[in-house]
C-alpha positions as CSV (number, residue, x, y, z in Angstrom):
1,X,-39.0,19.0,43.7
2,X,-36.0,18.3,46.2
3,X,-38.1,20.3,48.7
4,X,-41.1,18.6,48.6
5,X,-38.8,15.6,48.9
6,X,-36.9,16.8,51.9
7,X,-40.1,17.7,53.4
8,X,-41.9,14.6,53.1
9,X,-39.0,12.6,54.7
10,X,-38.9,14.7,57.3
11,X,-42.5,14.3,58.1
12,X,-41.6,10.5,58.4
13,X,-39.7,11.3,61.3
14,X,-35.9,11.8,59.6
15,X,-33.5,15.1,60.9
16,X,-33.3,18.1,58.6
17,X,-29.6,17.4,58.0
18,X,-30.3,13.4,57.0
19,X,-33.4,14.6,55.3
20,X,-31.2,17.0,52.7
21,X,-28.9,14.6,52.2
22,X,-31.2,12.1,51.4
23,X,-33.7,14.0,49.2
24,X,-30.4,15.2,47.3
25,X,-29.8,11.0,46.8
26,X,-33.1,10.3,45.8
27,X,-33.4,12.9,43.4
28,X,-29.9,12.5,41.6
29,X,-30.6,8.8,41.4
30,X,-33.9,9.5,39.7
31,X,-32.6,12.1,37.7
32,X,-30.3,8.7,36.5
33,X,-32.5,6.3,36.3
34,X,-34.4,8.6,33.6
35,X,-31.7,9.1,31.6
36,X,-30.6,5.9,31.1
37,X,-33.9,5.1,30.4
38,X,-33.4,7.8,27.7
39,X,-30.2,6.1,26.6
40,X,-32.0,2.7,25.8
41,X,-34.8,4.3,24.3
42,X,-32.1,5.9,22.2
43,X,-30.5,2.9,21.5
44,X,-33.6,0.8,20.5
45,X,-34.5,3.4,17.9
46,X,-31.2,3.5,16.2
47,X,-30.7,-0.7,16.5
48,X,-34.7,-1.2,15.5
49,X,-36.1,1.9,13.9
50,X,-33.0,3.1,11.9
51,X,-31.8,0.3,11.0
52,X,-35.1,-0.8,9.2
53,X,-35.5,2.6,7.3
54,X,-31.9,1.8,5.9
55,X,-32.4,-1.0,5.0
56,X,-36.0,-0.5,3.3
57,X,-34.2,2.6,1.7
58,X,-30.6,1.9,1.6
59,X,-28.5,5.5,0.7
60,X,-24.8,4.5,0.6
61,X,-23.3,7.2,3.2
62,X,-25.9,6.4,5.2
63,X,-25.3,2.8,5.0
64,X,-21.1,2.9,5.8
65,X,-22.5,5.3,9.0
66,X,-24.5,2.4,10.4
67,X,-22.1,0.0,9.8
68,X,-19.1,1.6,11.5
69,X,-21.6,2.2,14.0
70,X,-21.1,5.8,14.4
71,X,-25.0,6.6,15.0
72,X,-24.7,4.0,18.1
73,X,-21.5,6.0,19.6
74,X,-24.5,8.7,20.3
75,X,-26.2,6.9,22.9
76,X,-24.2,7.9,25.7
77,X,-24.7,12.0,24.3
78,X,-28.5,11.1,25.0
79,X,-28.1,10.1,28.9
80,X,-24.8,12.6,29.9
81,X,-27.1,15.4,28.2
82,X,-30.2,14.7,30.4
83,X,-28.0,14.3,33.2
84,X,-26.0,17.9,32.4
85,X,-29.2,19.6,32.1
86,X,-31.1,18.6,34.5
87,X,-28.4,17.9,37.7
88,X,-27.7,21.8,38.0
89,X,-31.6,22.1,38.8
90,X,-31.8,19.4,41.7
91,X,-28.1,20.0,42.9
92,X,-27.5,22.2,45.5
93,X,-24.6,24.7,43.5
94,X,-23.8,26.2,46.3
95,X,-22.4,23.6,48.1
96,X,-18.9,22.1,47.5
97,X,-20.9,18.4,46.7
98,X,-22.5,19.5,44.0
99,X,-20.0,21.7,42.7
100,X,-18.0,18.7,42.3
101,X,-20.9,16.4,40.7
102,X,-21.6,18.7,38.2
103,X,-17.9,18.9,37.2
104,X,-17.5,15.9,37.1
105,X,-20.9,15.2,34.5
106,X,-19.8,18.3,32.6
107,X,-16.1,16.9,32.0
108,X,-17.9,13.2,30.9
109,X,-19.8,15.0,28.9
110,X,-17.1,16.8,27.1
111,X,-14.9,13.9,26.7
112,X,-18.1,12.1,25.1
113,X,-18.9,14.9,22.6
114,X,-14.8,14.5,21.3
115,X,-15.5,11.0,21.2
116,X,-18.2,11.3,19.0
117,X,-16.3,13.9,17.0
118,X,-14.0,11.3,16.2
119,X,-16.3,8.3,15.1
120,X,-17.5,11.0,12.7
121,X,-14.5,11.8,11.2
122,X,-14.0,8.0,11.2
123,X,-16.9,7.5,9.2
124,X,-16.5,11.0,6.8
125,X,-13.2,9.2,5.8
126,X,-14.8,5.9,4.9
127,X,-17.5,7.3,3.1
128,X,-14.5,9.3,1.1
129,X,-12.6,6.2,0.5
130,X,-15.3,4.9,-1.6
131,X,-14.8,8.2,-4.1
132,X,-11.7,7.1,-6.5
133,X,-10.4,10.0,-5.8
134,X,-9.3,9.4,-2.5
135,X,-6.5,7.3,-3.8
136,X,-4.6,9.8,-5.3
137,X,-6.0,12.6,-2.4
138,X,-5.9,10.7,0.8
139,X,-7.6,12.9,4.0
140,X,-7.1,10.1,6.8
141,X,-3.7,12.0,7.9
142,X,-5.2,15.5,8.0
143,X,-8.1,14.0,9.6
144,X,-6.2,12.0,12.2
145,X,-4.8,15.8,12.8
146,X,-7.9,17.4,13.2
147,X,-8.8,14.4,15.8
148,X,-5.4,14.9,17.7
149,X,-6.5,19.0,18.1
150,X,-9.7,18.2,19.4
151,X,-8.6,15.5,21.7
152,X,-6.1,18.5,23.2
153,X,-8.6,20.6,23.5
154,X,-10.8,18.5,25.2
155,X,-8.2,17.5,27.3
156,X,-7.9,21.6,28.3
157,X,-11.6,21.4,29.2
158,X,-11.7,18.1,31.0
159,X,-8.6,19.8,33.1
160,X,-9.9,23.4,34.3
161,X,-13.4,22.0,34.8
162,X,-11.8,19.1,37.4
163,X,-9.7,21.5,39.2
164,X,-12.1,24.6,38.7
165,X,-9.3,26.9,36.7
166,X,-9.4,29.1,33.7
167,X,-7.9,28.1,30.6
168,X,-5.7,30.8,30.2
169,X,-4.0,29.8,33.1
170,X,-2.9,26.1,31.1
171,X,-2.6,28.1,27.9
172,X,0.1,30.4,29.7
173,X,2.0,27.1,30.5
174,X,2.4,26.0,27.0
175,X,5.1,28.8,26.2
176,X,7.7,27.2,28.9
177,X,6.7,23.2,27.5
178,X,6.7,24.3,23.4
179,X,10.2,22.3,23.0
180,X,8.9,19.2,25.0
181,X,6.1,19.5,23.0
182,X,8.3,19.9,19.6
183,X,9.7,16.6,20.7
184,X,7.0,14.9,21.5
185,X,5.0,15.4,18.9
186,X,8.5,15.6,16.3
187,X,6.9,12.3,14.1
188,X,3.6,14.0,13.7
189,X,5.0,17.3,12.1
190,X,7.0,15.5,9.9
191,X,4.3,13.3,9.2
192,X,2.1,16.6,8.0
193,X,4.2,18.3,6.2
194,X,5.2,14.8,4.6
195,X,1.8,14.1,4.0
196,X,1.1,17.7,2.2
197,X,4.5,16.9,0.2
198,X,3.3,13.4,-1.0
199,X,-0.5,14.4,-2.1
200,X,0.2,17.5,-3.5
201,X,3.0,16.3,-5.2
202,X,0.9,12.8,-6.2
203,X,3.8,10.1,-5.2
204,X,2.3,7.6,-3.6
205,X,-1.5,6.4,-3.6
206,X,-3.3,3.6,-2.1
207,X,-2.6,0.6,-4.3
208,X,0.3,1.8,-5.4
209,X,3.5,-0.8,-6.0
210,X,6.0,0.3,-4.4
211,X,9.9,-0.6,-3.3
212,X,11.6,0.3,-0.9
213,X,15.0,-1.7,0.1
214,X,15.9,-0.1,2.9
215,X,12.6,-0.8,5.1
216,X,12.0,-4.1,3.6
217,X,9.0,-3.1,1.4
218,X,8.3,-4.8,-2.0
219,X,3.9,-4.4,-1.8
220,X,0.8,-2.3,-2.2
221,X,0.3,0.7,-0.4
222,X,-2.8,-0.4,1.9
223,X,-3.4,2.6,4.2
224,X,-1.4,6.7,4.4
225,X,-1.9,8.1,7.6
226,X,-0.9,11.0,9.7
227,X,2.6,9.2,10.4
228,X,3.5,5.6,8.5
229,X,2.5,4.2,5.0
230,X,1.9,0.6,5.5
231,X,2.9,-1.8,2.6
232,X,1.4,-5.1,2.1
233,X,4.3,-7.0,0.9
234,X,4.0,-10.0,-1.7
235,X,4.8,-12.4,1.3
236,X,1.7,-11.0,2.9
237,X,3.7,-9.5,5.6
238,X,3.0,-5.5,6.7
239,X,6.1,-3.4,6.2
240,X,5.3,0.4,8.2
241,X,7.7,3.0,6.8
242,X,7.7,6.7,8.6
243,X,5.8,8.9,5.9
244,X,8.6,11.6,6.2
245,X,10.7,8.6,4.8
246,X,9.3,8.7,1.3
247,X,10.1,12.4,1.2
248,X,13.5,12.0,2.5
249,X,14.7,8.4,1.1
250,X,14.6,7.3,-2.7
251,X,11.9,4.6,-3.6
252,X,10.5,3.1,-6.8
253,X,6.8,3.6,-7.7
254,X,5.2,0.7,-10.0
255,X,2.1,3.2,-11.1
256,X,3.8,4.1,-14.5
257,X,3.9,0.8,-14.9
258,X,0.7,-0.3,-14.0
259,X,-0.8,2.9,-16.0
260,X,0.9,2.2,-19.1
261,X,0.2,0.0,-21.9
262,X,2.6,-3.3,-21.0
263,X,5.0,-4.6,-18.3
264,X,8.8,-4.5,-19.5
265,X,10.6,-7.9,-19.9
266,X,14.4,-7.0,-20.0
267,X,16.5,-10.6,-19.8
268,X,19.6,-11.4,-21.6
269,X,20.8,-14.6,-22.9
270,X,24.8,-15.4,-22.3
271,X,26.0,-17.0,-25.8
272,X,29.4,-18.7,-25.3
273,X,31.5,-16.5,-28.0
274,X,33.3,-20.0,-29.2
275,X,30.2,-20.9,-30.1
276,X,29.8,-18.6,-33.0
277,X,30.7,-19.0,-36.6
278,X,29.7,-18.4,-40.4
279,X,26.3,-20.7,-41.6
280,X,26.8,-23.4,-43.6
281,X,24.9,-23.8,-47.2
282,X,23.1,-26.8,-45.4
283,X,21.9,-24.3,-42.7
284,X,20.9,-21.6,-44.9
285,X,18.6,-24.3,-46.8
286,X,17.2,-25.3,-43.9
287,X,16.4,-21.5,-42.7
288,X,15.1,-20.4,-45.8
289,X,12.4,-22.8,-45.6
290,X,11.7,-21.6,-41.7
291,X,8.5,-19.7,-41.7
292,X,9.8,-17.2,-39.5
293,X,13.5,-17.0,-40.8
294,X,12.4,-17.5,-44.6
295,X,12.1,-13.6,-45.4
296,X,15.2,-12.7,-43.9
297,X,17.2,-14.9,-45.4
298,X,16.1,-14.4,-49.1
299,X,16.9,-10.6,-48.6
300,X,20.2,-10.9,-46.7
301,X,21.4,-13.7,-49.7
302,X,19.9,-10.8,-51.8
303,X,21.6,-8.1,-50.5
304,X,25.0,-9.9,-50.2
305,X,24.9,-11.2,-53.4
306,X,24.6,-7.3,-54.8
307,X,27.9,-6.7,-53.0
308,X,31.2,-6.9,-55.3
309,X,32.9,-9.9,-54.5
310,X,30.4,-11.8,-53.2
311,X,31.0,-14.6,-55.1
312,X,34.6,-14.6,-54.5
313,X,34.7,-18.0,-52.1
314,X,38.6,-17.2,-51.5
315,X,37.7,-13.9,-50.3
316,X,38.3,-14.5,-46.0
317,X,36.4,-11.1,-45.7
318,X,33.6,-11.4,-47.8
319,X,30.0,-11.0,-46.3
320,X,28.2,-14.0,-45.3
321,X,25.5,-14.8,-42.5
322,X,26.7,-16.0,-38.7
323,X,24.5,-18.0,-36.8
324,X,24.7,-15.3,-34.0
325,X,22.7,-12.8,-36.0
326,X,20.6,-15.5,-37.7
327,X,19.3,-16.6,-34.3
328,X,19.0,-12.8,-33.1
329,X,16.5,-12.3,-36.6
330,X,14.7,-15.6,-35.3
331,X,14.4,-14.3,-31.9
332,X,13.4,-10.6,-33.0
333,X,10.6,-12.5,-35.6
334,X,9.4,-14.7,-32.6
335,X,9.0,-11.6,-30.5
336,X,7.1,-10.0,-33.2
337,X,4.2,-12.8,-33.7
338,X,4.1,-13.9,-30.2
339,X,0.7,-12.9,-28.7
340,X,1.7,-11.9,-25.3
341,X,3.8,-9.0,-26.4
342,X,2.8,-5.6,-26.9
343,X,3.2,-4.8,-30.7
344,X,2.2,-1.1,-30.0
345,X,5.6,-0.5,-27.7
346,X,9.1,-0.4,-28.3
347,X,10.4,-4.2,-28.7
348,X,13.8,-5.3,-30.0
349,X,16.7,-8.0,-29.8
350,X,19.8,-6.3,-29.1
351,X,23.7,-7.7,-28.4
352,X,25.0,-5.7,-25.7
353,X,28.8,-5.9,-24.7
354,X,30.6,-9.0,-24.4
355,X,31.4,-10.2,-20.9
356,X,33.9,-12.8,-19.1
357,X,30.9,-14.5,-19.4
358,X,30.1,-14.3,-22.8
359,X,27.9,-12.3,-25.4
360,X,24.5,-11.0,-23.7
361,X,22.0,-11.5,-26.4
362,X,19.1,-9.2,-24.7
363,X,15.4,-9.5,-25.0
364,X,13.3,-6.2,-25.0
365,X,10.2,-5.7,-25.0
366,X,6.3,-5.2,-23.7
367,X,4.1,-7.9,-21.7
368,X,0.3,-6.8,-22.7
369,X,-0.9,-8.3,-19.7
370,X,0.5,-6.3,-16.2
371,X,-0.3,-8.8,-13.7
372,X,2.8,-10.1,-12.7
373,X,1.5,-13.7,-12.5
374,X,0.5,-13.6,-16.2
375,X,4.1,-11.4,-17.1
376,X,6.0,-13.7,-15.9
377,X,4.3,-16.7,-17.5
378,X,4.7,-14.8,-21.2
379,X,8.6,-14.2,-20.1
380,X,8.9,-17.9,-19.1
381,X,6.9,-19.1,-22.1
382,X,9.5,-16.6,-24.3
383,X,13.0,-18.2,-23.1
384,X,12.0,-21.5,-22.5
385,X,11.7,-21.5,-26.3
386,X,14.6,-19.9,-27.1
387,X,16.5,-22.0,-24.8
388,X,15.3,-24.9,-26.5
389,X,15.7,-23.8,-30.0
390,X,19.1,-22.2,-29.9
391,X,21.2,-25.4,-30.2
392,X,19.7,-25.7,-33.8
393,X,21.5,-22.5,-34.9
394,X,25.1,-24.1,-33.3
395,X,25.2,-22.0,-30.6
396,X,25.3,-22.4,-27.1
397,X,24.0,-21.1,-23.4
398,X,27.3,-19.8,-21.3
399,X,27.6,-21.1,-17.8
400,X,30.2,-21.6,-15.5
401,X,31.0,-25.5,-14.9
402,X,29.5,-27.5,-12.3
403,X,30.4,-30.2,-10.5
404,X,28.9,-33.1,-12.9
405,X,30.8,-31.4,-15.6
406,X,34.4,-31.3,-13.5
407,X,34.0,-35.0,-12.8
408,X,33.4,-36.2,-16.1
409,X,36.6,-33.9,-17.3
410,X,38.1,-36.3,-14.2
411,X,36.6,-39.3,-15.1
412,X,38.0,-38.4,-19.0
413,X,41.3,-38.0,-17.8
414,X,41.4,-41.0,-15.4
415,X,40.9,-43.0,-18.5
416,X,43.4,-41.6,-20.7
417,X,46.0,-41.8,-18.1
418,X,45.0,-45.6,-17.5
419,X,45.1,-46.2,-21.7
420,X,48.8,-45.2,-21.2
421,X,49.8,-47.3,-18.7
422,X,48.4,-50.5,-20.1
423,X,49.8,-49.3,-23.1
């Protein structure tokens, strides 16, 4: 065809030379013109023609393909592989020009083909994603490795076509540059052999809660990748932690939590140790008739009253109820009947050891509701009743003296003193 061209134009009166040239040009730009006519044919029928068939007949994989638009990243293949094909035929090989043209088209075409490879593993990992089982087996980091060796092949490729070399002769190279390379690509090793670590060992998955102090993390695990874990924090900030970190540093995984059947509450309540003393009869009365409190004190009367001695009001050492474990019984009873609270899981009221700041009184038990806006409503709910109910059993709430309470200790003393003087 380039012949016939060359020999027409020279028939119009143009030299042999311009005439080569020039049928060369006309043929290379109408070898281009047809393939990107190809190319917007191609695109047409994905945009109209595909597009239509999924959505008359939607199939799910199909669908996340279209969307991520990994069918449209093949247009270019379409026009670079008429233009591969078909250049060698009208190009003149032999001469250094075309050499350098088809080079050139081949080492596009190459780079395009990687390209592609890589929208496609793009779109393999989000139609994996939506399989639950790619939260406890993420592949984005072994894909993201698979991507990184086919972009250094292609870059091998791309490089001896340009400057017309064998491979071997870049492969040879690599021997003398394998410790730049080690440290270069030292966070991407880690990060695969981290990676393997984490899924096989099943540490972390995506949604996990997880906390890690030292990077700032207190989230959900949003995305594992070849290198970092990133961690949407409950600020709604993004923490990024190396993925060799988790193997190397200590964190704390909420899944056990969130897997099992309630959400610990663990609190104590400080009871000032002056505070506590024996019940009155008035208060035992008025706690027998408590719903809650009723049963326990007909069988602790009951059980004291079996004891020899018992009646012996002289005796200092003889049994009798305190208000301390009264109001423990009231607070193990509440726990028991309240609705929030896991009745299935261990629960209890326990005293744990005094303090300088008096006697921890602690609350333990199961939320049956995880989320943590509804946990920590139940755990409010729980002590703002006990707070409120624990004067009635003559007890009181430990806390170090504020400022209100030093000035009315001032303002107590200022008017002794001043009874004194008038006096």
């Amino acid at each position: 065809m380039a012949d016939y061209v060359e020999q027409w134009l020279v028939s119009i009166g143009l030299g042999a030379v311009i005439a080569d040239v020039a049928a060369t040009g006309i043929m290379v730009a109408a070898v281009a013109v047809v393939a990107l006519l190809i190319g917007v044919i191609a695109r047409l029928v994905i945009r109209r023609v595909l597009g239509k068939i999924i959505a008359l007949r939607p199939v799910p994989w199909m669908e996340i393909l279209y969307n991520r638009k990994v069918f449209h990243r093949m247009v270019p293949l379409a026009t670079w592989v008429v233009l591969a094909a078909v250049l060698p035929v009208v190009l003149d090989l032999d001469s250094a020009f075309g050499q350098f043209v088809l080079r050139m088209v081949r080492s596009i075409f190459t780079a395009l083909i990687i390209t592609a490879a890589g929208v496609w593993l793009d779109g393999f990992n989000a139609i994996y994603e939506t399989n639950p089982a790619s939260r406890q087996r993420p592949m984005k980091g072994y894909l993201q490795l698979v991507r990184i060796f086919l972009y250094g092949v292609a870059a091998i490729i791309v490089v001896t076509a340009l400057l017309n070399m064998s491979p071997i002769a870049i492969l040879s190279g690599f021997g003398a540059a394998s410790a730049v390379l080690l440290l270069v690509f030292r966070d991407t090793l880690l990060g695969l052999v981290s990676g393997v670590q984490l899924s096989s060992n099943d540490m972390v998955r995506i949604g996990d809660w997880i906390e890690m102090p030292k990077y700032g993390a207190d989230g959900d695990v949003v995305d594992i990748n070849l290198q970092t874990v990133k961690v949407r924090n409950w600020d709604m900030t993004i923490t990024t932690i190396p993925i060799y970190a988790l193997i190397s540093d200590s964190f704390k995984n909420w899944r056990g939590m969130s897997e099992s059947g309630g959400r610990r509450i663990s609190r104590s309540i400080n009871i000032d140790a002056e505070t506590i003393r024996f019940l009155t009869a008035e208060e035992l009365e008025t706690f027998g008739r408590s719903e809650l409190l009723g049963p326990y004190i007909t069988q602790k009367l009951t059980d004291i009253a079996a004891r020899p001695g018992a009646q012996d009001e002289k005796d200092p050492a003889r049994r009798r109820l305190t208000n301390l474990g009264t109001f423990r019984a009231y607070v193990n009873r509440y726990i028991e009947v309240h609705p929030g609270i896991n009745q299935e899981m261990i629960h209890m009221v326990r005293q744990l050891h005094p303090t300088p700041e008096g006697i921890p009184l602690q609350v333990y038990a199961f939320t049956r509701d995880k989320a943590w806006i509804a946990y920590e409503t139940v755990q409010a709910d729980i002590f703002d009743h006990l707070l409120a109910v624990i004067e009635r059993f003559g007890l009181r709430v430990y806390q170090h003296p504020s400022g209100a309470d030093l000035l009315h200790v001032a303002q107590e003393l200022r008017g002794q003193l001043a009874g004194r003087g008038s006096s």
